[in-house]
Steps between C-alpha positions, in 0.01 A plus 500: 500500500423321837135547616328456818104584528420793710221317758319752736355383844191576636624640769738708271400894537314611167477127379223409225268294519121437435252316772213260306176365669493176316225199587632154637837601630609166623446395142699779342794500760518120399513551110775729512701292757452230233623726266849581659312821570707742800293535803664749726261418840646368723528091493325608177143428632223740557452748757244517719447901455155501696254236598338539116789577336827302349807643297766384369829714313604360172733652219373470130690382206628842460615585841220724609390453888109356490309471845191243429234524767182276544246387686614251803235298380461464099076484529478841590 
């Protein structure tokens, strides 16, 4: 039988998903582009969410919606 993965949006109403404050987010977003990793942001770069603040929206192996958010700048 024919199968085609189910992929929910962000934006999709009741959508899953789990948000991660993770250290050195350049670093991390660059390691999973490496990896054929699915960035969903657009242009796939960060976001500048507030002057402190950067996030990007990635999907893991397993489909499931992961919002990564560190520091703008990876000392603090």
């Amino acid at each position: 039988m024919p199968r085609k993965a189910f992929d929910l949006r962000v934006t999709d109403a009741m959508a899953c998903g789990m948000a991660l404050r993770i250290g050195h987010i350049r670093d991390v977003l660059a390691k999973i582009k490496a990896s054929n990793g699915r960035v969903l942001s657009k242009d796939q770069a960060l976001v500048e969410w507030s002057d402190t603040l950067r996030n990007v929206f990635v999907k893991d192996p397993n489909g499931l919606n992961l919002e990564l958010v560190g520091a703008a700048d990876p000392n603090l």
